[in-house]
Each structure stands twice: as C-alpha cells, then as structure tokens.
C-alpha positions as CSV (number, residue, x, y, z in Angstrom):
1,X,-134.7,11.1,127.2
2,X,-137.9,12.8,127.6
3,X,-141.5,12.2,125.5
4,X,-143.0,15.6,124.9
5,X,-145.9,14.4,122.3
6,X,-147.8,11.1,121.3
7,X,-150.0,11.2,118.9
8,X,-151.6,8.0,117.1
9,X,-154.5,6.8,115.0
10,X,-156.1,3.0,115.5
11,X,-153.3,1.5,117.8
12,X,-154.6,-1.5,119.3
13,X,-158.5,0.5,121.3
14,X,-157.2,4.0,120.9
15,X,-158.7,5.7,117.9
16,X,-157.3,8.5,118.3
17,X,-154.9,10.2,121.5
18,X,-153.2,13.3,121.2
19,X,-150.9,14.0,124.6
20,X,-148.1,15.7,125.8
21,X,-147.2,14.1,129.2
22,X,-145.2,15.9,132.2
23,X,-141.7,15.6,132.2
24,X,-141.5,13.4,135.4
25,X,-144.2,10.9,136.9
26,X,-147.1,10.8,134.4
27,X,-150.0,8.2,136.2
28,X,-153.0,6.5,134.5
29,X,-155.6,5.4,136.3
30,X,-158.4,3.4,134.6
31,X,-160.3,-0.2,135.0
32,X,-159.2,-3.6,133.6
33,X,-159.3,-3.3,129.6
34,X,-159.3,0.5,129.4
35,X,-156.3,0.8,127.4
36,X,-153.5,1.5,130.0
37,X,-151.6,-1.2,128.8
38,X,-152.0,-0.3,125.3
39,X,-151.1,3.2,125.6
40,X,-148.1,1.4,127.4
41,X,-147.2,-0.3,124.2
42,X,-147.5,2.7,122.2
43,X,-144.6,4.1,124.5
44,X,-142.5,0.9,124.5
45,X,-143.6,-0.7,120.5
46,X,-141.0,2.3,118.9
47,X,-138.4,1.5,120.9
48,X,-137.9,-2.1,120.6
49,X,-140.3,-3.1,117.3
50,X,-141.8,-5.6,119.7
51,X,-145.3,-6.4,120.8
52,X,-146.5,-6.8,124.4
53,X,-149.4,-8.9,123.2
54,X,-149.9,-11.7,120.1
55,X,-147.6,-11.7,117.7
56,X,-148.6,-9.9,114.3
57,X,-148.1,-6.2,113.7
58,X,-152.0,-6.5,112.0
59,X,-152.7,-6.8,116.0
60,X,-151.7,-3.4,117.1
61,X,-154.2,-2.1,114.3
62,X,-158.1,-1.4,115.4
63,X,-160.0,-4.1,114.5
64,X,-162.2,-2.6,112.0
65,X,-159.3,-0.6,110.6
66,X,-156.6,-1.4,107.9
67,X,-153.8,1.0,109.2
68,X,-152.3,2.6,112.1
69,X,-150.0,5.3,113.0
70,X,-148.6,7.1,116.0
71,X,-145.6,10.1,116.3
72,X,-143.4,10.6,119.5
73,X,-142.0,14.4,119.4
74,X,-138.5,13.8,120.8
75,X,-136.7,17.1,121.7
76,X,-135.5,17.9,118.6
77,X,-136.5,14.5,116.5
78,X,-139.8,13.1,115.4
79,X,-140.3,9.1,115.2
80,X,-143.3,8.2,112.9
81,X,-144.5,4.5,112.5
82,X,-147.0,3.6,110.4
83,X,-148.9,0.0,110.3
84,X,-150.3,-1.1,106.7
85,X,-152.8,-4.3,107.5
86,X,-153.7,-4.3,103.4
87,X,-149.9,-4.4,102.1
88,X,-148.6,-6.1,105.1
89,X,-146.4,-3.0,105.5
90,X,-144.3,-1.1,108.0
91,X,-142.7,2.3,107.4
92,X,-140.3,3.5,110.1
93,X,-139.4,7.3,109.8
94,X,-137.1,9.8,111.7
95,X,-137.3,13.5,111.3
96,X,-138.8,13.1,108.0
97,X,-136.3,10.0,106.8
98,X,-136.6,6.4,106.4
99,X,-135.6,4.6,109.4
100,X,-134.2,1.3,110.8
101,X,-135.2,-0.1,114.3
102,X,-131.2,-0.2,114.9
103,X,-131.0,3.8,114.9
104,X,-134.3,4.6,116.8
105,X,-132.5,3.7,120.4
106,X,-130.1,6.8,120.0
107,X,-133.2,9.0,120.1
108,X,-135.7,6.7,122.4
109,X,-135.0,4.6,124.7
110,X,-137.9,2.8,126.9
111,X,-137.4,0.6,129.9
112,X,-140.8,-2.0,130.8
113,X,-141.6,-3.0,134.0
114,X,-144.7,-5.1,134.4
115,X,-146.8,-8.3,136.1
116,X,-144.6,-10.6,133.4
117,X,-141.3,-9.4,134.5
118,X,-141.8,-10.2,138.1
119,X,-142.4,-13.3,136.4
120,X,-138.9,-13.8,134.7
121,X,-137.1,-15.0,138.4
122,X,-139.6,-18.4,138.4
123,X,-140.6,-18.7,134.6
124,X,-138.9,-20.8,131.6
125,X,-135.1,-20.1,130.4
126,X,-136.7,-18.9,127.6
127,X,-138.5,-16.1,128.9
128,X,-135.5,-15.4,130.9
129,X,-133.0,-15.2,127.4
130,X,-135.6,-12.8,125.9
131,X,-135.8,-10.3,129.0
132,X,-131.9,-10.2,128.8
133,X,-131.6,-10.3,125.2
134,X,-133.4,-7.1,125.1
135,X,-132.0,-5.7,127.7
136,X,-128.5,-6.1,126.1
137,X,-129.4,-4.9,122.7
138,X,-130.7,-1.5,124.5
139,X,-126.9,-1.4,125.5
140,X,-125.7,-2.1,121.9
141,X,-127.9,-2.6,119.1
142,X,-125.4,-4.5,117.0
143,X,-126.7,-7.0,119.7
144,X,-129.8,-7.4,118.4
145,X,-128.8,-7.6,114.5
146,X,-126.6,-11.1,115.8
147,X,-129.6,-12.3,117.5
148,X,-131.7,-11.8,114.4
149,X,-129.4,-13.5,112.3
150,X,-128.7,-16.2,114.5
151,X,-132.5,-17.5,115.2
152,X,-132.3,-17.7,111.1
153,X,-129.9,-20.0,111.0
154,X,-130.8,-21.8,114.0
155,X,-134.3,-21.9,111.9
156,X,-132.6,-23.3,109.3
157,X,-130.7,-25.9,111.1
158,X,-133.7,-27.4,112.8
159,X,-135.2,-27.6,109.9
160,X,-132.7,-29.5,108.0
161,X,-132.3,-31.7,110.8
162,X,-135.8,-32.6,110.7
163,X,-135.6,-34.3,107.2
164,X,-134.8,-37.8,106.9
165,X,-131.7,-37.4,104.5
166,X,-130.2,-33.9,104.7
167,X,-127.0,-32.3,102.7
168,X,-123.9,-32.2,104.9
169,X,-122.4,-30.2,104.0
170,X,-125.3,-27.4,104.5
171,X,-125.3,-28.4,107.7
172,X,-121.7,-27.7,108.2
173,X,-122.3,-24.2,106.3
174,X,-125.1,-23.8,109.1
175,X,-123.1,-24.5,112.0
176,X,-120.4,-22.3,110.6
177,X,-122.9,-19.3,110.9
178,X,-124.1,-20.6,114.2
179,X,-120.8,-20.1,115.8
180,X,-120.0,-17.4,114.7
181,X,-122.9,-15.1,115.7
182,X,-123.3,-17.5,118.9
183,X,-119.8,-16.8,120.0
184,X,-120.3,-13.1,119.6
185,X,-123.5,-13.2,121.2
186,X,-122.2,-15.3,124.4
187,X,-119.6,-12.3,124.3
188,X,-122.2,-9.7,125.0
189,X,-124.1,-11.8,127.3
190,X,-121.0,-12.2,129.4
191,X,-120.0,-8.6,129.3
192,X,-123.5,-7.5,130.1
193,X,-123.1,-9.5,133.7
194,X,-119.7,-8.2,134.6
195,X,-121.2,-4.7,133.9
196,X,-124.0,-5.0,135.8
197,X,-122.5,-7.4,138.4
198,X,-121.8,-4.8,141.2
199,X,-124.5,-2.2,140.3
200,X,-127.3,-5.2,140.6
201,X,-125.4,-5.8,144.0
202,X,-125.3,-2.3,145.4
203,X,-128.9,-1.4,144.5
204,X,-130.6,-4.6,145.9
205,X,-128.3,-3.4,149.7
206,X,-130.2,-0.2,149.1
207,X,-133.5,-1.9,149.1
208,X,-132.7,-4.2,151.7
209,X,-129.8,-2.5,153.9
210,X,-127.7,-5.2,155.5
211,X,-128.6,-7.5,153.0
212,X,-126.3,-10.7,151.5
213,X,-125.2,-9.9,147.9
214,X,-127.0,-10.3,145.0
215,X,-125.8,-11.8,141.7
216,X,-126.7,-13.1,137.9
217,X,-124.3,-15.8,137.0
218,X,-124.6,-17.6,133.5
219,X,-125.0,-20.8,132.9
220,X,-124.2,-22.6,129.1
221,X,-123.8,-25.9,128.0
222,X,-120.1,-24.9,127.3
223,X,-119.5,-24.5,130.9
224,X,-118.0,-20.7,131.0
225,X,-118.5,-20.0,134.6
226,X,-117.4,-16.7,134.4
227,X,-115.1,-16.5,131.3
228,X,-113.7,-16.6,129.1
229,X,-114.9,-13.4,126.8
230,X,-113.0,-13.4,123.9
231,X,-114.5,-14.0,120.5
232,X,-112.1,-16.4,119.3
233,X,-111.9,-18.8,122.3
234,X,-115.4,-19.1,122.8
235,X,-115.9,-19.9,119.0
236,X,-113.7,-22.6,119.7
237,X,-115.4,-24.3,122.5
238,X,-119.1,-23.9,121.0
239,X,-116.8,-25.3,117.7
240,X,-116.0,-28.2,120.0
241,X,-119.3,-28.4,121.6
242,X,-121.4,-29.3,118.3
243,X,-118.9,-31.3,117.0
244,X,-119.0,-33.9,120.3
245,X,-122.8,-33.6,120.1
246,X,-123.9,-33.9,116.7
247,X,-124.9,-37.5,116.9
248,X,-127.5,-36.6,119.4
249,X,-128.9,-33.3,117.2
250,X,-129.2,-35.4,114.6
251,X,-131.0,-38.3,116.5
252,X,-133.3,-35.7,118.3
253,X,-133.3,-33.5,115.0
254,X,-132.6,-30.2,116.9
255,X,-129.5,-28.3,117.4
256,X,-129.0,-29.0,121.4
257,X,-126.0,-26.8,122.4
258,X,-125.3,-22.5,121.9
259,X,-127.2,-19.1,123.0
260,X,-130.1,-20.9,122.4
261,X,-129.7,-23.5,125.3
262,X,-128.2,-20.9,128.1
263,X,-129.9,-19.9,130.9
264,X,-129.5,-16.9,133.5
265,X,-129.7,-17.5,137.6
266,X,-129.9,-15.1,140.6
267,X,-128.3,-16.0,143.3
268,X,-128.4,-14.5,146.5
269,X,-125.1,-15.1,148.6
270,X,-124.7,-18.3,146.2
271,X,-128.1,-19.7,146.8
272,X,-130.3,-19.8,143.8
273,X,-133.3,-17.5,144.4
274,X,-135.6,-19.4,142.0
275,X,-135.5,-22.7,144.5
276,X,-134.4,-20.6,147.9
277,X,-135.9,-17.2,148.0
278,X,-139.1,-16.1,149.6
279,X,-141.1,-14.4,146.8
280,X,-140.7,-11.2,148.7
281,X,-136.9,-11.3,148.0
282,X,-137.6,-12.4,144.8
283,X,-139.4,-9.7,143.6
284,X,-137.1,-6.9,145.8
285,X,-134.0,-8.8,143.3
286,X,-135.9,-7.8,140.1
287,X,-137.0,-4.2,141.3
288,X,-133.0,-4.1,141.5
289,X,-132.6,-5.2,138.3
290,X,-134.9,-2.8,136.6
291,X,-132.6,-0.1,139.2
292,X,-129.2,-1.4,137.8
293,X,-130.3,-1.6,134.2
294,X,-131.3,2.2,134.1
295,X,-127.8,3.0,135.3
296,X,-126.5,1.0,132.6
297,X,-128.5,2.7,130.1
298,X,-127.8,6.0,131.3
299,X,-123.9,5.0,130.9
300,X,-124.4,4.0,127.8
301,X,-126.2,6.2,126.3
302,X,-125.7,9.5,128.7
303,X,-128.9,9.9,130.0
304,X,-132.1,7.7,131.3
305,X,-134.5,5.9,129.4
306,X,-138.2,6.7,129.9
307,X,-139.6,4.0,132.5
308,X,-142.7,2.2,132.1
309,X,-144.4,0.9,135.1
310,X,-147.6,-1.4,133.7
311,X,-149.4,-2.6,136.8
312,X,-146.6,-3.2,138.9
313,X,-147.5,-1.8,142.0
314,X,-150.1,-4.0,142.2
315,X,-148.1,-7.0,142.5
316,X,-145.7,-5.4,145.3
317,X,-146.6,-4.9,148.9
318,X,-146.5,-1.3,150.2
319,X,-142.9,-1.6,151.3
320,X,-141.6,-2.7,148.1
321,X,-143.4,-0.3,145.7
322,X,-142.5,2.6,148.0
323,X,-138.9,1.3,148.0
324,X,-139.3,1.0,143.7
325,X,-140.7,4.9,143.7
326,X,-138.3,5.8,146.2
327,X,-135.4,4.9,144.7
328,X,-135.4,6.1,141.1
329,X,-133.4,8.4,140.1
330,X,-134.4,12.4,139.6
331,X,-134.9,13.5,136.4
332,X,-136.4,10.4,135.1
333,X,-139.7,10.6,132.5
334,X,-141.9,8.0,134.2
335,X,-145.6,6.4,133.3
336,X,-147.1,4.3,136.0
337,X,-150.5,2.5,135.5
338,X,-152.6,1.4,138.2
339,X,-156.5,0.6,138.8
340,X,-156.8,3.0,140.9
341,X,-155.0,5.8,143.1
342,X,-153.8,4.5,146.2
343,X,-152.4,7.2,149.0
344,X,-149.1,6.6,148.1
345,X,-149.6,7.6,144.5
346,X,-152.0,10.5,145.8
347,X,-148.9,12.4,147.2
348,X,-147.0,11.9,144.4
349,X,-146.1,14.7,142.1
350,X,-146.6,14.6,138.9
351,X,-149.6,14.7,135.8
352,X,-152.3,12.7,136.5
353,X,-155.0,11.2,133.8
354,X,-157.8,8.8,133.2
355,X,-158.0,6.0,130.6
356,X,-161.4,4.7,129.7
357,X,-162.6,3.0,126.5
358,X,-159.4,4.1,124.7
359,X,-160.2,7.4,125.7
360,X,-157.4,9.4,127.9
361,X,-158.3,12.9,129.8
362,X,-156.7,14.9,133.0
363,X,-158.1,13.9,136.5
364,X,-159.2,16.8,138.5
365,X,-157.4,18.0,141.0
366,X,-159.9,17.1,143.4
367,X,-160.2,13.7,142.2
368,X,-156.1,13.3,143.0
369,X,-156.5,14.9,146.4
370,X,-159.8,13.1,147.6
C-alpha cells in the first residue's frame, strides 16, 4: 500500500497540509509539539477510526474551528473523512461513496510504532488486549465488529449488575450474547498466536542471532493453554465459566471471567520477559513484533501496510534502531519522526521534511547532508 496524497483542513494544529510523500522512507524532523505526531494521526486515524490522544473525535478538530477534513489519494481510491463538531457528525467516504470503517482496511492499511508501544511488554493487561485487539482486526475486520458488540453487552451486564435488584432473566439474555461473541473472539485471539508464533520467533533470531526463542502465550481465566480453537467448545467452557462464578459477579457487581479478563505474555525460552528480561531484550522482542505483524499483514492482505515510526528511535539505543531500519522489508511506504536528524538517519534515502507550528516544508539538501 502506498500514500501518494494527504490533504486536510483543521486536524488537531494543522490548518491546512497538502503533501505527496516519497514512496519509501518519508522523515520529519521538528521540536516537541510541532505536530509530528499529529500528522502521524492523520496517517493512522483512517485506518483504524481511533485516536492517539483523548477520546472525542471534537479533539482532532482545531480548537477554534467547528469541522475538519483530510483525503488520502490511494492508487486508484480516494478516502475522505470529514469531522462535524456542530452536528456531532462523522462522514466516511470512498471514491465518492459512503463508507464504513470495516471496508477502509482493503484500501489502507497503517501499522504504529511509538514510545507507548514499547510500553505494552511492562504496562496493564488492558493496554496489552487493546494493542492485540487491533492488531487482529487489521488481519480480519469481522474482528473488530465482535469486539464492538461485545464491550456493549459487557456494558450492559456491569451495569445491570450494579443495581440492587436486577431482572434475571436479562442477565441470562446478556451472558448469552457474551459467549457468544466472547467465544468467537478467544477464537481469533488464539489463531492470531499460532499464526504469528514462528514468524515472532524467527524475526527476534534475526535481531539477536543465536538467540533463545521468543513466544506470546495466552493466558484466560478458562485456562486454554494453547487450545482448543473451536467455536463451539470454547462457548462451552466460558458457558461453564460464568455459570461457577456468578455468585461472585453478582457480589462484586462486575462480570469477572471472558475476553475481557485475558491477558497476553512474552516469554523468552519460557521465562516471562515482563519479570525476567533486561529492557534491552524487551524492547528488541517488540521491534520483532512490529517485524512479524507486517508479514502477517502482507499475507493477509498481499502487500505491506504503510509503517508509522512516531519517536521511536529515540527510545532505542543505536544498535537497536539500526537493527529496526535494517530489517524492514523493501518496498515498504515508511514515516519516521524524530527531533532531530541523527547520522544514521542522514544516510538514509528517502524524502526529508520539517514540521513546525503545524506547518510541513522540504529540508534542504544541505540541511540533510550537514
């Protein structure tokens, strides 16, 4: 996949940008609050409908504006979004046509990479289930419709459980439509390890050659281990599971076992990295999970997604971001932020530009080569 235009009106301090990046490594250089990492979100916010910062679309809009817009020419396919602050409104187009957020990944597909993914190793569960959650649902977007649905009824069910005296048999309806979009979900989450089980492996070895192996197990309440994966037998056991613990949901009035409650773990050569890890391998285990999941990707979908490198390099020691820029694959659409151009970035190849107050324009050459 390959950006060819942006353009966009009031989106986040960007009044106005009208670019056409290279087709390989595009880097912007520009100070703390220039706007890098909201040009970032302009890149990543069509692909996913999710914000990098606060929660409300009215956020993305300029302050002192009441709507937003921004285009990405795609090959052959326009995307439009347009933000409405006044009606609380947004429109979602493609090539000229109304749009869902389901369809836009078969057109754009945008991989992030920043300071709050190196993060995801030693944060909450929670953080963890929403990195993976998304990562799935760029693999199959019926994914993401079944997490939807099932944080409404999960809504729902808190809420009930909340209330002092509550109708049973809601709560039954409830936990009917928990398990089944739970058990469908646990299926994905479970096929999304044993696909990227030995590709996670082999690309960490080619960071670190010689290195012990490198895994993501699951871990649920229902105690899976590594199966089972069919539908049926896994709505049976989450079935099981809130039936033997609905004393306590209803005591603590919260539902206390599904998707929900999982958590992911790396392990390196069984040890958990989280507890046992340096933060060197740590962070060499994540670059190789950003690695494995553009493979995935480009199995999926038959070619790469754009990559979007916010900051990163900062975080990394020299070895490990020349070891990230090393080992992507050819071909791939890149943007790279950074506070400034190091040497390694100086030699680089690629399209070079300046962020500043919103503002974007071309480096000179002799400001790249200094």
């Amino acid at each position: 996949m390959r950006l060819q235009r942006i353009k966009l009106a009031n989106f986040r301090n960007i009044r106005r940008l009208d670019w056409s990046p290279g087709a390989g490594l595009n880097v912007i250089v520009g100070a703390n609050a220039a706007g890098k990492t909201n040009l970032c979100e302009a890149l990543y916010y069509p692909a996913h409908g999710l914000l990098l910062k606060g929660e409300r679309q009215r956020e993305l809009i300029c302050w002192d504006e009441q709507q937003a817009w921004l285009e990405l020419e795609l090959g052959s396919d326009l995307l439009r979004i347009e933000l409405d602050a006044r009606r609380q409104r947004r429109l979602l187009s493609l090539n000229g046509e109304r749009g869902r957020q389901s369809e836009v990944c078969q057109v754009w597909q945008a991989l992030l990479f920043s300071p709050d993914e190196l993060q995801i190793l030693k944060g909450s569960p929670g953080g963890r289930r929403r990195f993976f959650d998304q990562a799935i649902a760029d693999l199959d977007p019926e994914y993401r419709r079944l997490g939807y649905e099932y944080d409404q009824f999960l809504r729902r069910k808190n809420a009930l459980l909340k209330k002092p005296h509550f109708n049973r048999e809601l709560l039954e309806v409830l936990n009917a439509g928990l398990v089944k979009r739970g058990a469908r979900l646990l299926q994905g989450r479970l096929a999304y390890l044993r696909a990227l089980g030995d590709e996670l492996s082999r690309q960490y070895r080619q960071l670190v050659p010689g290195s012990a192996k490198l895994e993501l197990r699951y871990r649920s309440g229902l105690h899976l281990g590594a199966g089972p994966a069919e539908a049926p037998e896994l709505r049976a056991r989450l079935e099981e599971a809130i039936r033997e613990l609905q004393a306590q949901e209803i005591e603590r009035g919260m539902a206390l076992v599904g998707p929900h409650r999982d958590d992911f773990s790396f392990r390196l050569e069984g040890a958990e990295m989280r507890r046992f890890s340096s933060q060197g391998e740590q962070k060499t285990a994540l670059i190789a999970l950003v690695l494995a999941q553009l493979e995935l990707v480009q199995q999926r979908w038959g070619e790469y997604p754009v990559l979007i490198l916010d900051d990163v390099l900062s975080e990394l020691d020299s070895r490990r971001a020349e070891a990230l820029l090393d080992n992507l694959p050819s071909g791939l659409q890149i943007f790279l932020t950074a506070t400034e151009l190091n040497e390694r970035l100086r030699a680089q190849a690629g399209r070079f530009d300046r962020m500043s107050a919103g503002r974007l324009s071309p480096l000179l050459q002799e400001e790249v080569r200094i």
